[in-house]
Structures are given as C-alpha cells and as structure tokens.
C-alpha positions in Angstrom: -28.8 5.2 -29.9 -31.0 6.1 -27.5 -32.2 2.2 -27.0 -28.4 1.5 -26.4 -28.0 3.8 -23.9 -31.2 2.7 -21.5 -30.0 -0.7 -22.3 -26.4 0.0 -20.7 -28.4 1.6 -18.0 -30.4 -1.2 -17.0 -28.0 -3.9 -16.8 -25.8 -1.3 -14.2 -28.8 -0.9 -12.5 -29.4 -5.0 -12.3 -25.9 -5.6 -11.0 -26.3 -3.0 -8.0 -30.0 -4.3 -7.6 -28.7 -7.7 -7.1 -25.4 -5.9 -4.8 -27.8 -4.7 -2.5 -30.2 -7.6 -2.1 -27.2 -10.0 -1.5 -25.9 -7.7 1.5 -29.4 -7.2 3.3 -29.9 -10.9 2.6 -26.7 -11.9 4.5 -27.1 -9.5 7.3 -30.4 -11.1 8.0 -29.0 -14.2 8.4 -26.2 -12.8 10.9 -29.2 -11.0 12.5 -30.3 -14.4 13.2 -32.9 -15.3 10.5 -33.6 -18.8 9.6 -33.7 -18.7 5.9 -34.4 -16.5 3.0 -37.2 -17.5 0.7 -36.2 -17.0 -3.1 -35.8 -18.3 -5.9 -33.1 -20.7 -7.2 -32.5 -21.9 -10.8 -31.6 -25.9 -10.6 -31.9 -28.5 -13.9 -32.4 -25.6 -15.9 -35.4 -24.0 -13.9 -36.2 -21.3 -11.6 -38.6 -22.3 -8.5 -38.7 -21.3 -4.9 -36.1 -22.4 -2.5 -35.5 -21.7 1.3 -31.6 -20.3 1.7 -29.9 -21.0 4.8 -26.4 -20.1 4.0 -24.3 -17.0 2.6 -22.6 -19.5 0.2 -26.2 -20.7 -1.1 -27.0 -17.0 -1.8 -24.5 -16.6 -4.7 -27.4 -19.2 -6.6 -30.3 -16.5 -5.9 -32.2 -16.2 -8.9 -34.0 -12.6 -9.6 -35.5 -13.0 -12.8 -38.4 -14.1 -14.2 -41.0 -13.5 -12.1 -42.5 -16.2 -9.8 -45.4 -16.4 -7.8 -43.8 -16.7 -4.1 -46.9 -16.2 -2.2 -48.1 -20.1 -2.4 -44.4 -21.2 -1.0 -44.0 -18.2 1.5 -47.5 -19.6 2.9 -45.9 -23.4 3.0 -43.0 -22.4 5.0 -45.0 -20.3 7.7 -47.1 -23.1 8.3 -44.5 -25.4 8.5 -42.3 -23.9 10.7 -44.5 -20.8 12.4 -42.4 -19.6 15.2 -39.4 -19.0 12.8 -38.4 -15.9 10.9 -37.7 -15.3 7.4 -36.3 -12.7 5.2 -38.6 -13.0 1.5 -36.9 -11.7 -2.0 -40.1 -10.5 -3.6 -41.8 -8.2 -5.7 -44.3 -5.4 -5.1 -47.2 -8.0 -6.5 -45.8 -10.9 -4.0 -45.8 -8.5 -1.1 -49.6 -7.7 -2.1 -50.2 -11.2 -2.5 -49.3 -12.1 1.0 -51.3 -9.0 2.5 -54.5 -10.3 0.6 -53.7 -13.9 2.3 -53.6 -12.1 5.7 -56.7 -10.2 5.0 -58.3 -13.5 4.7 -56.6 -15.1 7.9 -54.8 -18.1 6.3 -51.4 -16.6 7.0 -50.0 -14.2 8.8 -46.9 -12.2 8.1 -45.0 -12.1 11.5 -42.1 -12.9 11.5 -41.3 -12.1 8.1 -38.9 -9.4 6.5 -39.3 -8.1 3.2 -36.2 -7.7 0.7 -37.4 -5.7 -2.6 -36.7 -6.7 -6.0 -36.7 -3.4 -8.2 -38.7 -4.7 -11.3 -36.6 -4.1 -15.1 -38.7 -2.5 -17.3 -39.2 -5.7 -19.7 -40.7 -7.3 -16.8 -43.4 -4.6 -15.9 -44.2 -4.5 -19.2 -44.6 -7.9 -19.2 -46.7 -7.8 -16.2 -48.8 -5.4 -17.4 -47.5 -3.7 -13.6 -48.7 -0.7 -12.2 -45.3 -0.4 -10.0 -44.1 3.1 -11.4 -41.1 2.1 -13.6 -39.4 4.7 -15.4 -37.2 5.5 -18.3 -34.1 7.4 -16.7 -33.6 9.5 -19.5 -37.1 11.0 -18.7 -37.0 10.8 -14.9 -36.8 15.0 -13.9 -35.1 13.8 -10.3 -38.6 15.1 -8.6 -38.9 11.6 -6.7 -42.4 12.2 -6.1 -42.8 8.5 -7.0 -41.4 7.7 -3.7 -43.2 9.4 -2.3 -46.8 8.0 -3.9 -45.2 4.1 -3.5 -47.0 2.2 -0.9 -44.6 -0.5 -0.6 -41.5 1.6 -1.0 -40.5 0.2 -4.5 -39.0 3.1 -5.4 -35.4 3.9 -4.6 -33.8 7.4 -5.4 -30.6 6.4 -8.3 -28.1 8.0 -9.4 -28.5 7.9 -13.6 -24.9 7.3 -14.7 -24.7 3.5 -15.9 -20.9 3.6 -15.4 -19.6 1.6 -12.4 -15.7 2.0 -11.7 -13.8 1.2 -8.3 -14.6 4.3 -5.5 -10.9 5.1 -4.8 -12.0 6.6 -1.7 -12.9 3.3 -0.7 -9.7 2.1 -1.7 -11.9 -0.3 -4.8 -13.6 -2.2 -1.5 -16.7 -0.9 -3.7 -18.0 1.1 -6.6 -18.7 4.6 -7.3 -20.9 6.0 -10.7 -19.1 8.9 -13.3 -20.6 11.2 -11.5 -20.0 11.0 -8.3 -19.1 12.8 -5.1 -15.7 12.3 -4.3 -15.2 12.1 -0.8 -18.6 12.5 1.9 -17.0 15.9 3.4 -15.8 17.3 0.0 -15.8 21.1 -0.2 -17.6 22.6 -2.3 -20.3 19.5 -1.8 -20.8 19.0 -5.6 -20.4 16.2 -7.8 -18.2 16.0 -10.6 -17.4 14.3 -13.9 -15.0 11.5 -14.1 -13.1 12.5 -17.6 -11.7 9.0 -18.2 -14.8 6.9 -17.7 -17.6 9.2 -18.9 -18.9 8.0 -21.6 -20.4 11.8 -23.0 -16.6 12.9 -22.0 -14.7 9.7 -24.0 -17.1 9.9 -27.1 -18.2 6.5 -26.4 -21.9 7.5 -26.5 -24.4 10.9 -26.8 -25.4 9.7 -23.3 -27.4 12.5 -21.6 -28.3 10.4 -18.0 -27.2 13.1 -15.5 -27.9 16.3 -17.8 -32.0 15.0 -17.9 -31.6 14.4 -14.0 -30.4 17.6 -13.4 -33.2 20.3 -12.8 -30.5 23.2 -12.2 -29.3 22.4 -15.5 -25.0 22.4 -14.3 -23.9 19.6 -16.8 -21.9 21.7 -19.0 -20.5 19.3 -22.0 -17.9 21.1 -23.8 -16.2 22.3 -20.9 -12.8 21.2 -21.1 -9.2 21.7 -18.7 -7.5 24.7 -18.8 -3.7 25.3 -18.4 -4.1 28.4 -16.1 -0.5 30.7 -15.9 -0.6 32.4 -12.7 1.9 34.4 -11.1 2.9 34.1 -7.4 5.4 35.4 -5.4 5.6 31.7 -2.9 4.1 28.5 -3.0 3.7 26.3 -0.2 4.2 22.3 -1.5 2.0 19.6 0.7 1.1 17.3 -1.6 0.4 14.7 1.4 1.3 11.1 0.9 0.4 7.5 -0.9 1.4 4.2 0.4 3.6 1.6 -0.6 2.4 -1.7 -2.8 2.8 -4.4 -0.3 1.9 -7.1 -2.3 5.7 -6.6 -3.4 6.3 -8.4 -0.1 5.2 -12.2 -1.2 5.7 -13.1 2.6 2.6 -11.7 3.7 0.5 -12.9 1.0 -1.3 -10.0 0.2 -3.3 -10.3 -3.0 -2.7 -13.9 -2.6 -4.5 -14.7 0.5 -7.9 -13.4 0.9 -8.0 -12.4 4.3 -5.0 -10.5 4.6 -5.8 -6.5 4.3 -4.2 -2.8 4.7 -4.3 -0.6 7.4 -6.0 2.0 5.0 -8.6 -1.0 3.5 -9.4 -2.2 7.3 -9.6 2.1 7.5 -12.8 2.2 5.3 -14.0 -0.9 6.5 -14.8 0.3 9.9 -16.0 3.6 8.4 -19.2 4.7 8.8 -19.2 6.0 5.6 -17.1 3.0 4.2 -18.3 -0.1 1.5 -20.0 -2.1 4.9 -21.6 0.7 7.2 -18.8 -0.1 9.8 -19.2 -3.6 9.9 -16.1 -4.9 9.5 -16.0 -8.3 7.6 -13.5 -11.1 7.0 -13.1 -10.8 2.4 -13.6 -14.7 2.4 -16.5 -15.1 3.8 -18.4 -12.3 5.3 -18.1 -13.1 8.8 -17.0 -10.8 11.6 -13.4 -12.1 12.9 -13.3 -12.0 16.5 -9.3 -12.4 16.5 -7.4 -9.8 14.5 -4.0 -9.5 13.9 -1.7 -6.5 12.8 1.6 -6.8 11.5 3.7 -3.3 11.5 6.1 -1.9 9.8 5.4 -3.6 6.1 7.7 -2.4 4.0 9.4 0.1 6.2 12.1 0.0 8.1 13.2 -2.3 5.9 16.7 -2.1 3.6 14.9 -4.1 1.0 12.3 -1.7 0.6 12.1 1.6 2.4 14.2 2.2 5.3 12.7 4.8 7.0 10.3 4.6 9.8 7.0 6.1 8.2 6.1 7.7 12.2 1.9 7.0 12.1 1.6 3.1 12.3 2.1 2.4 15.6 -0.7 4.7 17.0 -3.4 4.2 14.0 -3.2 0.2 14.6 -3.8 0.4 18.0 -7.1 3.0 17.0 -8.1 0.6 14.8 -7.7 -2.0 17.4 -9.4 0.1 19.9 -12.1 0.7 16.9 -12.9 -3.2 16.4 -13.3 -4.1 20.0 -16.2 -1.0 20.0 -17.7 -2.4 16.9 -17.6 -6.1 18.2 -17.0 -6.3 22.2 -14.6 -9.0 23.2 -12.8 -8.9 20.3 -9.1 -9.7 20.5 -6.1 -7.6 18.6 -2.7 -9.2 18.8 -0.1 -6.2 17.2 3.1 -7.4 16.4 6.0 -4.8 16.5 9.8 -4.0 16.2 9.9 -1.0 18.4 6.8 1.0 19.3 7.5 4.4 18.8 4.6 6.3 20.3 6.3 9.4 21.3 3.4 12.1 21.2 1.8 13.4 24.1 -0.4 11.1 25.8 0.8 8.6 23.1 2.1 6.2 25.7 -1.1 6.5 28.0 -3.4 5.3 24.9 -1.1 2.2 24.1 -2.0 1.3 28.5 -5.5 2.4 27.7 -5.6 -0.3 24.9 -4.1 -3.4 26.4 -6.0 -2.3 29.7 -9.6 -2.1 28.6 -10.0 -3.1 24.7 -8.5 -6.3 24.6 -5.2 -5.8 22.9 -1.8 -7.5 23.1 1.1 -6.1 21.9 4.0 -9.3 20.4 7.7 -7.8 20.2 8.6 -10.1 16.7 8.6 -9.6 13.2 6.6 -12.2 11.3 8.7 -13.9 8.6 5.5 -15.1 6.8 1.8 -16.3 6.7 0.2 -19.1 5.9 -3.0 -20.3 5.5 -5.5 -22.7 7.2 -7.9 -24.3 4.2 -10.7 -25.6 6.2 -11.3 -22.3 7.6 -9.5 -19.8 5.6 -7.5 -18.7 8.8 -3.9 -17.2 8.4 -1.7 -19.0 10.1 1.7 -16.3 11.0 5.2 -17.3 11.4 7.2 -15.0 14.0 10.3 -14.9 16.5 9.6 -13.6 19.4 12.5 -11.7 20.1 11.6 -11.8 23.8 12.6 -15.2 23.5 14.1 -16.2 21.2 11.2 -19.0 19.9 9.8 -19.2 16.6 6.1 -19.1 16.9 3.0 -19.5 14.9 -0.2 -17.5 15.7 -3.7 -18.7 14.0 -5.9 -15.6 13.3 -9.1 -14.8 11.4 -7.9 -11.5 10.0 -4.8 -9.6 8.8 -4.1 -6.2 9.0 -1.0 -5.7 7.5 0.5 -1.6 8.6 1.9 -0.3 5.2 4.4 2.1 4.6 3.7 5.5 3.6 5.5 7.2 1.3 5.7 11.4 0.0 3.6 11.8 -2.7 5.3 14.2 -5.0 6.7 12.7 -8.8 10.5 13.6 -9.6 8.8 15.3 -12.6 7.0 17.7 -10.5 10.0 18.5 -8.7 12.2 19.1 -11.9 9.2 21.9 -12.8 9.3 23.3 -9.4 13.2 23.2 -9.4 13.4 21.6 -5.7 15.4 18.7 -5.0 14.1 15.4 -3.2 16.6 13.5 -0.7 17.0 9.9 -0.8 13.6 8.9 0.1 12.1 10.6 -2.3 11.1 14.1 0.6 11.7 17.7 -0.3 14.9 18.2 1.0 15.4 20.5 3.5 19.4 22.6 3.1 18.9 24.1 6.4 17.0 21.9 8.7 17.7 23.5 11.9 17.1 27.2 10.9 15.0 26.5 8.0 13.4 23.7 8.5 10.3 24.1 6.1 12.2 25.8 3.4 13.1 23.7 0.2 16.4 24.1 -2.6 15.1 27.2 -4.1 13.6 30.2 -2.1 10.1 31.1 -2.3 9.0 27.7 -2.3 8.2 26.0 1.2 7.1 22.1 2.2 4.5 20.9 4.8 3.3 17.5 5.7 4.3 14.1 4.7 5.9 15.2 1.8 8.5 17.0 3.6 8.9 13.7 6.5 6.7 11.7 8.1 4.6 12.6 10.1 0.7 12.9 11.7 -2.3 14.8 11.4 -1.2 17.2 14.5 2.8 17.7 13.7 1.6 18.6 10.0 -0.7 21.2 11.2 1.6 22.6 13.1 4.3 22.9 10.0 1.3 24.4 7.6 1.2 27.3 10.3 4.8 27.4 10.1 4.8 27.2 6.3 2.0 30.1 6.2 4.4 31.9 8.3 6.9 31.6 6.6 5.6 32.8 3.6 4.2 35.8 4.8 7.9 36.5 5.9 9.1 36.0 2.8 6.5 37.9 0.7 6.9 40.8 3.6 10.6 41.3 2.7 9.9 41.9 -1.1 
C-alpha cells in the first residue's frame, strides 16, 4: 500500500516539476535568452538539443539522465557572447563548475533551471542530492538549508492535483490547500471530495507525517449544528453567468477569448502567472486588448438586468494592463456606460487620458478568428454611425454577467421569496429596503441587487442595524 501511495506521489510531483521548468524556461526566452539547452527525444532517443522556441519546449525531455556538460561547453564556445538558460541536474551544474575551475569554460551568461531528481534516478546514480521519501519527510526543511545548489524545494505532500477555483481552474491547487491567500483563520483545510484518506481511496497519511503540530484529525466528520437565533442577515454574495451559452463570442471555442474574472487572476499578483498577463494560445503578452460589456446582461435572451460593476472593473483592468505592459492599448466596447459613483466619471477621463484606452459605443454581434496568428477578429455596429465594423485584437475580455448566488432551495428553508431575477425580494423597498418576505430575516449585497464593493458595505451596516432594531424591540 504504502509503495502505491509514494508512487501516486511521485508522478504528481513530476507533472508540477515539469509545470514549473516549462514556465521559467519560456520567461527566459521573453527575457531575451537565445536558447535553452536540454534534452529532446527524436528517432526514439534522448540527446541534447538547443530550444529556441516556446512551441519546441513542449518536446523537452527530463528523464533519463544525460551528461549535458560536454554540449553546454560546445555551445559557449560556439557562440560566447550569447546567453542561455540550461535544464540540468545538481551533477551537470557541478560538472560545469569543475570545467570552470580548470578554465576551459566559463559560465557567464548562463542560467540554471533545476531538475528535481525522482527517486529511481538517484538511486540509480548512486546521488548524494538529498532525495527523500515524503511519508518520512518531518517538514523540518533543514535539507534546504544544507543544499549548495538549491535542489531542494519546500512541497506540499498531497499527490492530488484538482483545479484552484480561486484561480478560476487557470491552475491547480493540492487536497490540502489554503483556500484563498488572505483567508481567515490562515489554515489549510481538507478538500472532502478529492482526499483520498477522506474518499477511502487509500490509507494515505502525506500531510498527517508532514505535520509536526499533529492537526490532521481523520475521523472528523460534518456536523448539522441546530442553533437558535432571533435574525439572520442573508449575503450570500454572487456567481456569474456561463457565457459560453453565448456561441457568438466563442468562448470555450476560441482560445483567446477570456472572462473579466479569468483576466481578474491573471493580472493578480497572487494569480496562476505572477501578474503577467498572457494570451492562452500562445503565451505571449497581447499588446492590444479588447473588452466586450455587458455579456449576457442586459439582454432579453439571457438576463435583462444591468449587473451595475462591469463598466468600472473593465476600465481597472484596462488601467491594470497598461501598468503591467506600458503602451498597451484597451479598446471597451459598450451600450451605455453607467458609471454613476462618485468620482466614477473622473476615472473613465483618467483612463482614456493617460492609460491608453478607447471606449467604442456598439455591441459586437460576433468574433472571429484570424488562423495565422490566432487573433480574434470582432464584428460590431457602431451605433455612432451606423457602420458595421471589424476590429483585429490579440485578446478578449469578455465582461460577464453576475448573478445572486442564493439556490431556490435555500430560500424555500429560509421561507423568503426571490423576485424575477432570482434576488431576495424586497415588499417594502422604500421603507424597508433591506428587509426580506418574512421578518427577522434581512439581505445585503449582491444577493439583494447589484451592486459594488462600497454600496454593499454600506447595506451590511444597514443590515447590522437593522437587526439590532429588530432584536431591541423583542
């Protein structure tokens, strides 16, 4: 069983191993690199090969061990004022110190991407690179510490890799993980669906042996807790609408056609690239970005309401792309612009003024797509004029409707009724505006209308209020 387990282990650990080489690898060819020395398997063999190109680095080879050092040398000397980025091993990276040592290379102009060894291949090398079973690791990390050449990276045990929803499944999180970076309390949890102690699947004890505090509790299960209340406040926030429903737009079809929230996380810090935002086809930074708004709002088809937020968060992420990439141009294309907040108008001046953005009064009516550059091509009227336009672009950020995240079952149990849209209706919107169907039970936020970050502040202090007025009476 045990064998199993390490098994699953180490093939997750080889497919983010070879995750992470393939992103430094392409940013140090955007960083201007001329190649990345690795190996390639062609006819049915692995040897060294110089990569020039993203597309060539889908062919890098990890496995089995090669002796690089000989090749690494042939490139320098052939081309010595040129810089390369080298997939190698702890004994490679040796290799080419000894041959500096000796003055028959030298190692400028060269960057070092590390292969973390599997333990079948140490053992075959006879290696004394500290490899480790996980199920005995303690989480000390004092190996890191003791590793010359850095070849020791801190993991996270779990071999279980499902889509990060925080990252909207732009990349992958363990079952174990942290849910969001500013989570409160800051501790991990369990994922109960995925977990393969939780689901039975195996006696897999990866995160228990990591854990010095010893906080993996196994047979703790949910509770239905009966508590009584005398209000309860409903802000259940909101979701957003599938827009690959709207076949126009290609979404899901066309590769680089994304979300507001997707383009969101992608400019994040925090998010799947660092902040760098990248085209999904091929890794490249678009220049030229494109936002369509209102998709699948305002719309009879769909949802007809106007879902308040987009307007303002394309022209911040606009705003956010020229900051990441100066001289990039943002074309948004609207109905109306409703920017009715204080200062709203001011930022929308700010934008066109000194981050490069254009705002197109037209709906698009679809998008095609260019195939020798992967370019979406987007059909509008510009109802300025009256002309039906196309607009080439390298990226699409389509503005999605957002919609109250509260089930009709959950409002059955609470015994509050939802208006046409699917919001806690309000009876009495002018007196009580916050108050839903049946007293003692209040709405704030999104689910109640839409609405931004501020205005639903604003309604949980009224909400609060209101239940402390209500609870004050009895």
């Amino acid at each position: 069983m045990a064998k199993k387990e390490t098994t699953v282990i180490a093939e997750a650990e080889k497919v983010l191993d070879r995750e992470r080489i393939e992103k430094e690898a392409e940013k140090a060819l955007e960083e201007g690199y001329d190649g990345i020395i690795g190996l390639r398997r062609r006819w049915g063999h692995v040897s060294p090969y110089l990569f020039t190109s993203k597309k060539e680095l889908k062919e890098l080879e990890l496995e089995p061990r090669y002796n690089l050092a000989t090749f690494v040398r042939q490139i320098k000397n052939k081309w010595p004022d040129k810089k390369f980025a080298v997939v190698s091993r702890g004994c490679d990276e040796r290799a080419l110190d000894k041959l500096e040592e000796l003055g028959v290379l030298s190692k400028e102009g060269l960057a070092f991407i590390g292969i973390t060894c599997s333990m079948e291949q140490a053992e075959e090398c006879n290696c004394e690179k500290p490899i480790y079973n996980t199920f005995d690791c303690t989480g000390c990390w004092k190996c890191i510490e003791k590793c010359e050449k850095d070849a020791v990276t801190r993991i996270n045990v779990c071999p279980i890799l499902v889509p990060d929803e925080f990252n909207i499944g732009l990349s992958h999180r363990k079952a174990i993980y942290l849910t969001f970076p500013q989570a409160v309390p800051k501790k991990n949890i369990r994922d109960a669906e995925h977990c393969l102690r939780i689901t039975e699947k195996l006696e897999c004890k990866g995160c228990e042996n990591a854990c010095e505090a010893n906080a993996i509790v196994h047979d703790m299960t949910d509770e239905i807790l009966d508590i009584d209340v005398g209000a309860i406040i409903v802000a259940t926030g909101l979701d957003f609408y599938d827009v690959s429903k709207l076949e126009e737009y290609g979404y899901g079809r066309i590769k680089n056609v994304v979300t507001a929230i997707e383009n969101e996380r992608l400019t994040a810090a925090s998010g799947p690239t660092m902040g760098e935002l990248k085209r999904p086809s091929d890794g490249k930074i678009p220049h030229n970005i494109a936002f369509i708004q209102c998709v699948g709002s305002r719309d009879f088809r769909y949802l007809p309401y106007c879902s308040a937020v987009c307007c303002m968060h394309a022209t911040k992420e606009a705003m956010m792309a020229y900051e990441h990439e100066p001289g990039t141009k943002s074309t948004v294309f609207y109905m109306d612009m409703r920017a009715v907040g204080k200062r709203f108008q001011e930022y929308i001046a700010r934008a066109k003024d000194e981050y490069n953005v254009s705002y197109v009064r037209g709906r698009p009516g679809r998008i095609e797509v260019d195939p020798k550059n992967d370019n979406p091509i987007i059909w509008y009227e510009d109802t300025t004029t009256g002309e039906i336009k196309s607009f080439e672009t390298e990226l699409v950020v389509l503005s999605q409707a957002m919609i109250p995240q509260i089930t009709k079952e959950l409002a059955e149990i609470l015994g509050i009724e939802l208006d046409e849209n699917g919001f806690v209706k309000a009876p009495e919107k002018m007196s009580h505006p916050l108050d839903t169907t049946k007293p003692g039970i209040f709405a704030c936020g999104y689910v109640h209308s839409p609405r931004d970050i501020p205005d639903s502040v604003t309604q949980a202090s009224g909400a609060a209020g209101r239940v402390a007025e209500s609870l004050g009476r009895r």
